[in-house]
C-alpha positions as a LaTeX table, in Angstrom:
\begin{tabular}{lrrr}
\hline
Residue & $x$ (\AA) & $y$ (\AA) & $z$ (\AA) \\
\hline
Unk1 & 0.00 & 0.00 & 0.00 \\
Unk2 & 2.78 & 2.26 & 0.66 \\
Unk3 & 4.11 & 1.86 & $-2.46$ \\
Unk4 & 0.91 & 2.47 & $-4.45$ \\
Unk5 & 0.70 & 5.85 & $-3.14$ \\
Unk6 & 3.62 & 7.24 & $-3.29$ \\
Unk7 & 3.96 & 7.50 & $-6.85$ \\
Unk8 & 0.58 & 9.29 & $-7.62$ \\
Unk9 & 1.23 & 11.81 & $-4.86$ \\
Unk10 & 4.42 & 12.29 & $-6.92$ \\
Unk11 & 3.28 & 12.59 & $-10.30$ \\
Unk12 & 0.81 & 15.16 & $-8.71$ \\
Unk13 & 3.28 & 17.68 & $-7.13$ \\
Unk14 & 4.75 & 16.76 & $-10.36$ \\
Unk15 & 1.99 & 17.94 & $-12.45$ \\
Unk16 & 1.77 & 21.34 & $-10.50$ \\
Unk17 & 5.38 & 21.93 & $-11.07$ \\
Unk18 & 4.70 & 21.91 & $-14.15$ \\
Unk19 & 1.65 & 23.81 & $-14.69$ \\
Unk20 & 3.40 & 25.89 & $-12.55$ \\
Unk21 & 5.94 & 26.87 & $-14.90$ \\
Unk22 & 3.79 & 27.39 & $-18.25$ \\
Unk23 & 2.65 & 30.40 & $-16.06$ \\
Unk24 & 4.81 & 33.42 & $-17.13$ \\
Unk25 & 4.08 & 37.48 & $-16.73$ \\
Unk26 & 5.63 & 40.23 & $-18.09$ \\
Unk27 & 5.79 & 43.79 & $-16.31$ \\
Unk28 & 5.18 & 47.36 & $-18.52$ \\
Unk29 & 5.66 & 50.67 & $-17.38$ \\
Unk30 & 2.49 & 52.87 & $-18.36$ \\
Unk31 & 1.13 & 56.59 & $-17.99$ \\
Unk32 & $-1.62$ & 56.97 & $-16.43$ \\
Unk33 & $-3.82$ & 59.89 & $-15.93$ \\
Unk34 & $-4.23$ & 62.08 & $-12.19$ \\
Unk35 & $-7.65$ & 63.60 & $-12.39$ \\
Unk36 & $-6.63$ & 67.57 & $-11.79$ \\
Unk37 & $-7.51$ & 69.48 & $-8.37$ \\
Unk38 & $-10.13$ & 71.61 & $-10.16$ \\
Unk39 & $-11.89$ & 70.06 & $-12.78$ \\
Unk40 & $-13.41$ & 71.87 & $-16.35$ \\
Unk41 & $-16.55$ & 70.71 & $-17.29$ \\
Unk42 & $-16.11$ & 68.15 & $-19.79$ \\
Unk43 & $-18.13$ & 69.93 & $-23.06$ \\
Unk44 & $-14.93$ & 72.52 & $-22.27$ \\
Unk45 & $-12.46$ & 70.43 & $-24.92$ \\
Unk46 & $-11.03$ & 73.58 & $-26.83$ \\
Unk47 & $-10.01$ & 77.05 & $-25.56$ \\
Unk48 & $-8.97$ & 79.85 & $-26.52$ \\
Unk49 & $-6.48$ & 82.27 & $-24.58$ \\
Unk50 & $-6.24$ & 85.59 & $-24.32$ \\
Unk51 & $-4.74$ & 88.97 & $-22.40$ \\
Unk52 & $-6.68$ & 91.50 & $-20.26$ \\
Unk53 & $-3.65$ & 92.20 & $-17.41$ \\
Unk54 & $-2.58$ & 95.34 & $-19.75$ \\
Unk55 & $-3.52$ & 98.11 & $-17.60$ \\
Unk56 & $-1.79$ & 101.32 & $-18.25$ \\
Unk57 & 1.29 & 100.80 & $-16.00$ \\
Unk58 & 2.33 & 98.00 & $-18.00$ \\
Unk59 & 5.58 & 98.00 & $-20.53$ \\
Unk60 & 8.53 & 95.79 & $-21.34$ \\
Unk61 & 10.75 & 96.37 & $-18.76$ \\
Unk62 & 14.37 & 96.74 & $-20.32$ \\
Unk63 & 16.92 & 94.44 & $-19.07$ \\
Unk64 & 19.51 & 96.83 & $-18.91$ \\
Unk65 & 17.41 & 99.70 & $-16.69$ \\
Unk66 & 16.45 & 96.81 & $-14.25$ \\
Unk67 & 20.05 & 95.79 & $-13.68$ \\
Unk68 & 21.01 & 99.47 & $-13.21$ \\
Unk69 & 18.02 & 99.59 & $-10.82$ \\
Unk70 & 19.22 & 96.96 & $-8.81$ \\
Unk71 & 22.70 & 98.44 & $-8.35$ \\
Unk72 & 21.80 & 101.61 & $-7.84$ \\
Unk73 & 19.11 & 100.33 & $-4.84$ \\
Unk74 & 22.58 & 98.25 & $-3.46$ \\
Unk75 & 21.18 & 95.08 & $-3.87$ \\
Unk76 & 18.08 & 95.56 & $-1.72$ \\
Unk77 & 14.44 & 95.67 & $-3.54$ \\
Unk78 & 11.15 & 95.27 & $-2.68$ \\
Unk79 & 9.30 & 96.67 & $-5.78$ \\
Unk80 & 5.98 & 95.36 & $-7.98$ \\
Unk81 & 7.05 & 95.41 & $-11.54$ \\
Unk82 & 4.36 & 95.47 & $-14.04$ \\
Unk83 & 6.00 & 93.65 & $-17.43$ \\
Unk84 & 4.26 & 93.22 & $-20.25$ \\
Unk85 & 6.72 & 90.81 & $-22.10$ \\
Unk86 & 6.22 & 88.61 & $-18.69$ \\
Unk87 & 2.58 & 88.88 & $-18.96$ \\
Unk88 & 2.34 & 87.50 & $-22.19$ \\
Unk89 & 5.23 & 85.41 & $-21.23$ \\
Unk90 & 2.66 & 83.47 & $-18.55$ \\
Unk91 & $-0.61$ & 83.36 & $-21.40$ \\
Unk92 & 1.78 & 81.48 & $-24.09$ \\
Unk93 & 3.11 & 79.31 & $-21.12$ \\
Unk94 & $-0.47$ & 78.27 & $-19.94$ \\
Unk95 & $-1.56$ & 77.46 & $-23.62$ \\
Unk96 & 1.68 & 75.08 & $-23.88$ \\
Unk97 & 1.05 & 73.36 & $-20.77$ \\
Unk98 & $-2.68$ & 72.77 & $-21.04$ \\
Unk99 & $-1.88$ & 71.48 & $-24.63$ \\
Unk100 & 0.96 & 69.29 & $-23.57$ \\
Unk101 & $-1.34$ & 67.89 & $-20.63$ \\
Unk102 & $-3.51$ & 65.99 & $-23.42$ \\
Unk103 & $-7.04$ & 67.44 & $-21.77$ \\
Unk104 & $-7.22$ & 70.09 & $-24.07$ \\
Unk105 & $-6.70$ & 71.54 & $-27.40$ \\
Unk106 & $-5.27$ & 75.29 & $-27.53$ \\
Unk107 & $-5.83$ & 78.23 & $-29.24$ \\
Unk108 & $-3.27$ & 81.33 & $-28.90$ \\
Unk109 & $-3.85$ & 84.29 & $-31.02$ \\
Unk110 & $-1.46$ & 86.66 & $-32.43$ \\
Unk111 & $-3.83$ & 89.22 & $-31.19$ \\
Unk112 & $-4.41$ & 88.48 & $-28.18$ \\
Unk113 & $-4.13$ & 91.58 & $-25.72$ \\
Unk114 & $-7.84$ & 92.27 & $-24.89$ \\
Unk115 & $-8.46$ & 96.44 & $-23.82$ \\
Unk116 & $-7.88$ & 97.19 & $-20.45$ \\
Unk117 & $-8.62$ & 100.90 & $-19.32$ \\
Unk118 & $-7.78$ & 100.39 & $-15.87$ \\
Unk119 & $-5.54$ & 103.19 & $-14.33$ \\
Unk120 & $-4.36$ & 100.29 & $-11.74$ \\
Unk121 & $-2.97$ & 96.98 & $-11.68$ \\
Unk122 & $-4.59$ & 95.93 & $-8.87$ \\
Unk123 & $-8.29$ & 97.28 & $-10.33$ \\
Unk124 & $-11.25$ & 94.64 & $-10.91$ \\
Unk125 & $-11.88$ & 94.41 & $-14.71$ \\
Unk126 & $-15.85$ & 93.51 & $-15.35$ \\
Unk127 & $-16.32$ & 90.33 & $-16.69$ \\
Unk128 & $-16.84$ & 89.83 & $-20.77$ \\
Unk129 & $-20.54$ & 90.04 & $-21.62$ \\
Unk130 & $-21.53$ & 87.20 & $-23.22$ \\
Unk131 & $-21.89$ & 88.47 & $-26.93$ \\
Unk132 & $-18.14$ & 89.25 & $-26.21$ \\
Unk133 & $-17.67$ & 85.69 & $-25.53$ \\
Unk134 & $-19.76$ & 84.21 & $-28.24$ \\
Unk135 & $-18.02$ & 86.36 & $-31.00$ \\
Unk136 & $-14.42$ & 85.76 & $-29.79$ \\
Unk137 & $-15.20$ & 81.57 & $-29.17$ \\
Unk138 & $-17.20$ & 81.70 & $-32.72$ \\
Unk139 & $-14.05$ & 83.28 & $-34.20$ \\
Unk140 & $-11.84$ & 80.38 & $-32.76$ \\
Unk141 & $-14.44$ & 77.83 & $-33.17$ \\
Unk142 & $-13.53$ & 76.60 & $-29.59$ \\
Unk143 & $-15.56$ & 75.84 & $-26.70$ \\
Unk144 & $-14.56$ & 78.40 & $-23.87$ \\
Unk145 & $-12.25$ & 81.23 & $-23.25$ \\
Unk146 & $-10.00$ & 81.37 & $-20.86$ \\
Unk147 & $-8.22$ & 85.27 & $-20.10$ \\
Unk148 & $-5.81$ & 86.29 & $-17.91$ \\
Unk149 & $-7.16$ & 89.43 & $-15.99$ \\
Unk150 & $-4.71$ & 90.53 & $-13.52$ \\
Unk151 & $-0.69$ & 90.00 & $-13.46$ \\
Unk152 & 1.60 & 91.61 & $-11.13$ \\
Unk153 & 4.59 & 90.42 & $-9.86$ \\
Unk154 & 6.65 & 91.42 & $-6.70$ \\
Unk155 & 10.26 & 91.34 & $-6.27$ \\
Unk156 & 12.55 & 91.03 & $-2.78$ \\
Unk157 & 15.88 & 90.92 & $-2.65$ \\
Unk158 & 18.58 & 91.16 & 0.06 \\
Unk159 & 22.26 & 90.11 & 1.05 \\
Unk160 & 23.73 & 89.41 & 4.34 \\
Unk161 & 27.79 & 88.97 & 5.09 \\
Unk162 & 29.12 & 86.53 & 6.92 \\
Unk163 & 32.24 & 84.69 & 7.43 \\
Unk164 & 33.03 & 81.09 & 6.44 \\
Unk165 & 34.06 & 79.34 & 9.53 \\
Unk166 & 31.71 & 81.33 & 11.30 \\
Unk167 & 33.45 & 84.15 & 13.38 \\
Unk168 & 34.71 & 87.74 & 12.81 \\
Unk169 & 38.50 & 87.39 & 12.73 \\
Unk170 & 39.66 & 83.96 & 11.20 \\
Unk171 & 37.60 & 83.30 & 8.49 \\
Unk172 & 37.03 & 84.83 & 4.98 \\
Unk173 & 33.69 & 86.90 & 4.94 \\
Unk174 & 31.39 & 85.95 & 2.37 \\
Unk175 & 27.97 & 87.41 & 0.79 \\
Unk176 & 24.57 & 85.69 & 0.80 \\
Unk177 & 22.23 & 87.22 & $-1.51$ \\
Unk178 & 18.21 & 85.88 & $-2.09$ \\
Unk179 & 15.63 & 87.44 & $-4.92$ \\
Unk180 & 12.48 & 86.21 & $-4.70$ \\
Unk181 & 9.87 & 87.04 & $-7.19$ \\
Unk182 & 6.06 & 87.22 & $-5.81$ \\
Unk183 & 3.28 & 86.50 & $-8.51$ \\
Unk184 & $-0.04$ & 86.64 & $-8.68$ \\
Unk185 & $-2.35$ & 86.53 & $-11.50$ \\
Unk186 & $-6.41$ & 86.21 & $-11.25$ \\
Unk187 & $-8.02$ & 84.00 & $-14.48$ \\
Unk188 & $-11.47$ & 83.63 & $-15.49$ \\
Unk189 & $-12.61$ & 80.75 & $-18.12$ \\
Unk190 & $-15.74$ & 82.00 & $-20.08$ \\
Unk191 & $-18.19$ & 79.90 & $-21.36$ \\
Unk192 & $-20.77$ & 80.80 & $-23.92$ \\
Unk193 & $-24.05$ & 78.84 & $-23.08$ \\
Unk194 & $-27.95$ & 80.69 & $-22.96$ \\
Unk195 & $-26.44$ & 82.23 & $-19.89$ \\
Unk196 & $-22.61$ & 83.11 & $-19.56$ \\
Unk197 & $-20.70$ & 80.70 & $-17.30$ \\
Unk198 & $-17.46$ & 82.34 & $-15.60$ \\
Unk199 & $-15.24$ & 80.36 & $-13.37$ \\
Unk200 & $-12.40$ & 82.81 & $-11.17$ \\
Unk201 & $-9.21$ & 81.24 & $-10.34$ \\
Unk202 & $-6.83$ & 83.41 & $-8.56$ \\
Unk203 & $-2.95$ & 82.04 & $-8.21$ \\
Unk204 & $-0.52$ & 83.25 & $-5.76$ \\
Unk205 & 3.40 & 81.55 & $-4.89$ \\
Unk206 & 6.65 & 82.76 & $-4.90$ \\
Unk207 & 10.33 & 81.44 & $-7.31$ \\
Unk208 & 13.62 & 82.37 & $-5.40$ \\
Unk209 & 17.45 & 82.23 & $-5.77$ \\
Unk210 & 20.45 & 81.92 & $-3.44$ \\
Unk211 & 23.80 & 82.46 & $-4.45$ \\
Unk212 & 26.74 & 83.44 & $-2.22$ \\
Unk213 & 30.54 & 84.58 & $-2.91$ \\
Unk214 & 33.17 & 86.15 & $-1.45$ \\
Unk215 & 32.61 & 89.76 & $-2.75$ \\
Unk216 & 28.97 & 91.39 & $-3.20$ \\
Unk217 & 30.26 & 91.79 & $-7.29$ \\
Unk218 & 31.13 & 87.83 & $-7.39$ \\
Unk219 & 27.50 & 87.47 & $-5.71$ \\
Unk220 & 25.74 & 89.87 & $-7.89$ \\
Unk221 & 26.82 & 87.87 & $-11.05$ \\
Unk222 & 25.67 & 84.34 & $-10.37$ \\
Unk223 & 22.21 & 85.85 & $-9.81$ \\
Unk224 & 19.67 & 85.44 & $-12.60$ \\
Unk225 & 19.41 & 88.92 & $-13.97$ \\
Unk226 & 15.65 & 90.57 & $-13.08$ \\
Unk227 & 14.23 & 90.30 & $-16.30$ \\
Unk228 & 14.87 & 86.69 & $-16.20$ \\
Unk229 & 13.79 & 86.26 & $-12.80$ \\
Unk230 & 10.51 & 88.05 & $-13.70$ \\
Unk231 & 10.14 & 85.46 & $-17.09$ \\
Unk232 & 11.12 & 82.47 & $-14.76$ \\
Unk233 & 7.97 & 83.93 & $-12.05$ \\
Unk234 & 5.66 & 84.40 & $-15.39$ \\
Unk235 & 6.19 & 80.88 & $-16.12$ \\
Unk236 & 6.27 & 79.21 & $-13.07$ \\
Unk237 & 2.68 & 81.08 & $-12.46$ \\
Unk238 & 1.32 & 79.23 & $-15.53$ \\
Unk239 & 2.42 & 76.02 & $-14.82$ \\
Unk240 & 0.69 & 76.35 & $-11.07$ \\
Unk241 & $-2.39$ & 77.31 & $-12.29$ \\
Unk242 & $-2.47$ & 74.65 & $-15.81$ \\
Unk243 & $-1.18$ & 71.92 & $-12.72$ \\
Unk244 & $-4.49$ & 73.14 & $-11.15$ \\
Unk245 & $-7.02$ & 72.44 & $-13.90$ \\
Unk246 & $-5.43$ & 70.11 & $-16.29$ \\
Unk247 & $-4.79$ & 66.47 & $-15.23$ \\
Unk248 & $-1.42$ & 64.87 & $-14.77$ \\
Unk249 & 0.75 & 61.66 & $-15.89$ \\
Unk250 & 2.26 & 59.50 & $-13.74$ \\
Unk251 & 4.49 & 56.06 & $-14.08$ \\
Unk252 & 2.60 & 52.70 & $-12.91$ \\
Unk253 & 3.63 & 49.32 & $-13.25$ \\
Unk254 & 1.26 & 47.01 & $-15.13$ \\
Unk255 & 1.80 & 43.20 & $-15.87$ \\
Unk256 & 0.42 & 40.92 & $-18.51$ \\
Unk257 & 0.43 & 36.86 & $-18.80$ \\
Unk258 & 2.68 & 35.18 & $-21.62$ \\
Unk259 & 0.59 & 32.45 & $-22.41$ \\
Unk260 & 3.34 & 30.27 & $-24.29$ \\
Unk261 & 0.96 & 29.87 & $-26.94$ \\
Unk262 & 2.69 & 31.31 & $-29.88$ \\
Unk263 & $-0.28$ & 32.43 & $-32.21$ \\
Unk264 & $-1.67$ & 33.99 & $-28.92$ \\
Unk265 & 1.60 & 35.94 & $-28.16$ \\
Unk266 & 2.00 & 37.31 & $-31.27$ \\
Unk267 & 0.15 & 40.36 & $-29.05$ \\
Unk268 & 3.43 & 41.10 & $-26.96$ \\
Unk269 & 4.66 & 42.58 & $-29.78$ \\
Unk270 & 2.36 & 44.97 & $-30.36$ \\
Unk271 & 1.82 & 45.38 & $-26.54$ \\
Unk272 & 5.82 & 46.33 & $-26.56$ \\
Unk273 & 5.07 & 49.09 & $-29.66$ \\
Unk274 & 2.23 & 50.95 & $-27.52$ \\
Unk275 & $-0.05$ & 49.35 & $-30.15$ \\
Unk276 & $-2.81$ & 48.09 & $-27.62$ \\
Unk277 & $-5.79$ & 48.70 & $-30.33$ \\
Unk278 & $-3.75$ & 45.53 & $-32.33$ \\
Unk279 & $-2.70$ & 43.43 & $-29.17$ \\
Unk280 & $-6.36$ & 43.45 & $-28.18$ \\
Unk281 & $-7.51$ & 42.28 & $-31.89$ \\
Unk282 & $-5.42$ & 39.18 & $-31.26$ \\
Unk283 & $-6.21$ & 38.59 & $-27.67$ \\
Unk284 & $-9.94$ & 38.97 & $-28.59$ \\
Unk285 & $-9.88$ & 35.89 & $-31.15$ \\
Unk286 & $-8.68$ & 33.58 & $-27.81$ \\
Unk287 & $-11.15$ & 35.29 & $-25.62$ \\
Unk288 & $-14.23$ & 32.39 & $-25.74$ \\
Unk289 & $-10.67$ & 29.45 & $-25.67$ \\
Unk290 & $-12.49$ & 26.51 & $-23.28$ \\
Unk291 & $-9.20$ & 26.01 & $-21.14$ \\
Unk292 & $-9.97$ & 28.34 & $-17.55$ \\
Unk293 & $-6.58$ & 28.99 & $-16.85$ \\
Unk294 & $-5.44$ & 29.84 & $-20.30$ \\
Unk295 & $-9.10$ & 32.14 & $-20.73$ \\
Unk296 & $-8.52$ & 34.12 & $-17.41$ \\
Unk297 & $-4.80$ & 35.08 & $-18.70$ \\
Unk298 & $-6.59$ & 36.07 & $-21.79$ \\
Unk299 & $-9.03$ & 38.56 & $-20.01$ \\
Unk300 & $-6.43$ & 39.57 & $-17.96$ \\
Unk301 & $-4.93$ & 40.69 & $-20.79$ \\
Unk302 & $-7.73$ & 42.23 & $-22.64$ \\
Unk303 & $-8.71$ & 44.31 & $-19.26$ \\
Unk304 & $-4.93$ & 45.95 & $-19.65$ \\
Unk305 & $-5.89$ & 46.36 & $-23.25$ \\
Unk306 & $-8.94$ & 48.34 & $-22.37$ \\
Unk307 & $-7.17$ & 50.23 & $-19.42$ \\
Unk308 & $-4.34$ & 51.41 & $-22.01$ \\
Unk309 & $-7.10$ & 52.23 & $-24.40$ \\
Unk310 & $-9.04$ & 54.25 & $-22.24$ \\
Unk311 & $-12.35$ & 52.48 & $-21.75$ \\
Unk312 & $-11.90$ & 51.88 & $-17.53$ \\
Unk313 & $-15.51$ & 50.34 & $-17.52$ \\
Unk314 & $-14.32$ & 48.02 & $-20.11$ \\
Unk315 & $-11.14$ & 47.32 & $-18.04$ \\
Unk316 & $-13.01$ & 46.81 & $-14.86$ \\
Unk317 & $-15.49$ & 43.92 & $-16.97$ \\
Unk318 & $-12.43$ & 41.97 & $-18.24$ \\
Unk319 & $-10.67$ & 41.87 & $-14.69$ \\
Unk320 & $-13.77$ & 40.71 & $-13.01$ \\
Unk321 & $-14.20$ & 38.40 & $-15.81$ \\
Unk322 & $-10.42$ & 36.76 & $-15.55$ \\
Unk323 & $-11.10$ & 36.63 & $-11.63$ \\
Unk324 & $-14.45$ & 34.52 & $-12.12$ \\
Unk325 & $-12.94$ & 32.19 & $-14.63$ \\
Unk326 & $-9.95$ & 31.55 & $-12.65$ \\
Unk327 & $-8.99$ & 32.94 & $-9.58$ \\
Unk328 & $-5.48$ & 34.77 & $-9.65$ \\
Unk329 & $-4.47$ & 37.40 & $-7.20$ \\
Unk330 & $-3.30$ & 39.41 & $-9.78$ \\
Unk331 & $-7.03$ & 39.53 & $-11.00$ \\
Unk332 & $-8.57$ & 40.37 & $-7.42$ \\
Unk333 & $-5.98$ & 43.09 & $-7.20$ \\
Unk334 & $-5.97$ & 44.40 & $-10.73$ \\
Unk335 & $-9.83$ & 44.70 & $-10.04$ \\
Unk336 & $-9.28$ & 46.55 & $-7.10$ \\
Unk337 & $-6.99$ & 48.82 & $-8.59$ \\
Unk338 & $-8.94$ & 49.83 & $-12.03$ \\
Unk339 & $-12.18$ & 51.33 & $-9.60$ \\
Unk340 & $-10.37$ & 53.36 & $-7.80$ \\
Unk341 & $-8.81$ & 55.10 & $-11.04$ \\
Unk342 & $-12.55$ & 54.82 & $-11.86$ \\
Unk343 & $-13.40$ & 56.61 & $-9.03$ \\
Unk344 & $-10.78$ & 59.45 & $-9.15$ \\
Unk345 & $-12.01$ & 60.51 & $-12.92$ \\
\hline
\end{tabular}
């Protein structure tokens, strides 16, 4: 009796081993989308920008009058400068980072400075009526208009002299200088239904530099001139504000099954070329196979498929499906993990 046993038992464990090793996955790095703090509506697709910050104190600050400014004030400013070039400067930079966010399509026109008869920066300018809106989006054939209405920007600086070991007398002083550059901008996004639809969006941080040396003149020259500090604060304020409203990318790790079956592989291929519209032709042809284990890698497969191709509710249906047909923990988790991406669009 002994005997008889212990050779079934062993061509069982045997049998698993094998199995076993027929069971191979693959691991992709993908993009996938964060849903953005503030959301647009989703009949917003294209927009067009444009300029109303122009008030009457505004010009194009010359790089060379700045940098004699800053001298002649020793270093030590704590001034609003009204640029136009920087103005503009954070419009273009908004259009390019909505566009490159994938959410929206962009329209920037060379005339794009909107009239501003304010005597004051800092002065509310009255909303667009909405025959405004409806011309200018009818021009552009988009769906919404988004304008900048006020842009200022603040600049600090200041220096400090120390020495390098830390005590008058034995060490070699040194000079710590800081600029930081204040923005703040207020937007509104117009939208041309019966009744005009205005969203406000006001934006408010700060860019800053350090830079030491052991004379103020050393000091003074590794700091960004101010024009450029005031381009690098017009940019930085668009990319706060598109972070705000647009969604983001970020890097996941998804796996698939190899199935060893070499017609049914043929997919990886495609799968490794971003073409996920092809691998999921292929994989679709296997999808009814009668073998459980083989038809729960399959739908497994197809639910990355629909992920990659967008259609979440899609995804969600093939997961479930390879977790009924066969359980895996890579299903139940997969599952898991597609609704609450579901949930965060």
């Amino acid at each position: 009796m002994k005997l008889f046993f212990e050779r079934p038992i062993w061509i069982f464990f045997g049998l698993i081993v094998l199995l076993g090793s027929c069971v191979s996955t693959g691991k992709i790095s993908v993009q996938v989308p964060v849903p953005a703090k503030r959301s647009i509506p989703t009949d917003i697709q294209s927009v067009v920008l444009m300029n109303r910050s122009m008030s009457a104190g505004f010009s194009n600050l010359n790089q060379d009058s700045l940098e004699v400014l800053f001298i002649k004030k020793k270093l030590l400013l704590d001034d609003i400068f009204l640029d136009s070039l920087a103005a503009d400067t954070t419009v273009k930079s908004m259009a390019n980072a909505m566009y490159e966010s994938g959410r929206f399509d962009v329209v920037v026109p060379v005339r794009r400075n909107l009239p501003n008869n304010n005597s004051s920066y800092q002065d509310s300018t009255p909303s667009l009526t909405l025959k405004q809106v409806k011309q200018i989006c009818s021009e552009f054939n988009v769906d919404a208009l988004l304008a900048l209405e006020n842009f200022h920007e603040k600049v600090k600086t200041s220096y400090e002299t120390g020495y390098m070991n830390g005590y008058n007398g034995a060490g070699l002083k040194e000079f710590d200088a800081y600029v930081q550059v204040a923005f703040h901008s207020n937007w509104k996004l117009y939208q041309p239904k019966e009744k005009l639809l205005v969203a406000k969006f006001e934006v408010n941080d700060t860019i800053f530099w350090t830079e030491n040396g052991l004379s103020l003149q050393e000091t003074y020259e590794k700091l960004p001139t101010l024009k450029d500090a005031l381009m690098n604060g017009a940019i930085e304020n668009a990319k706060n504000f598109a972070a705000y409203i647009s969604p983001a990318w970020q890097s996941e790790d998804r796996r698939y099954f190899m199935t060893n079956n070499p017609e049914i592989d043929k997919a990886v291929s495609f799968l490794l070329k971003n073409d996920w519209k092809e691998a999921e032709k292929i994989w679709m042809k296997y999808a009814i196979i009668s073998l459980p284990t083989l038809r729960s890698q399959i739908e497994f497969n197809l639910a990355l498929a629909s992920e990659m191709n967008g259609n979440l509710n899609d995804a969600i249906e093939w997961a479930q499906k390879s977790f009924q047909t066969k359980y895996s923990l890579a299903a139940e988790d997969y599952v898991r993990l597609l609704k609450r991406h579901l949930a965060n669009n």
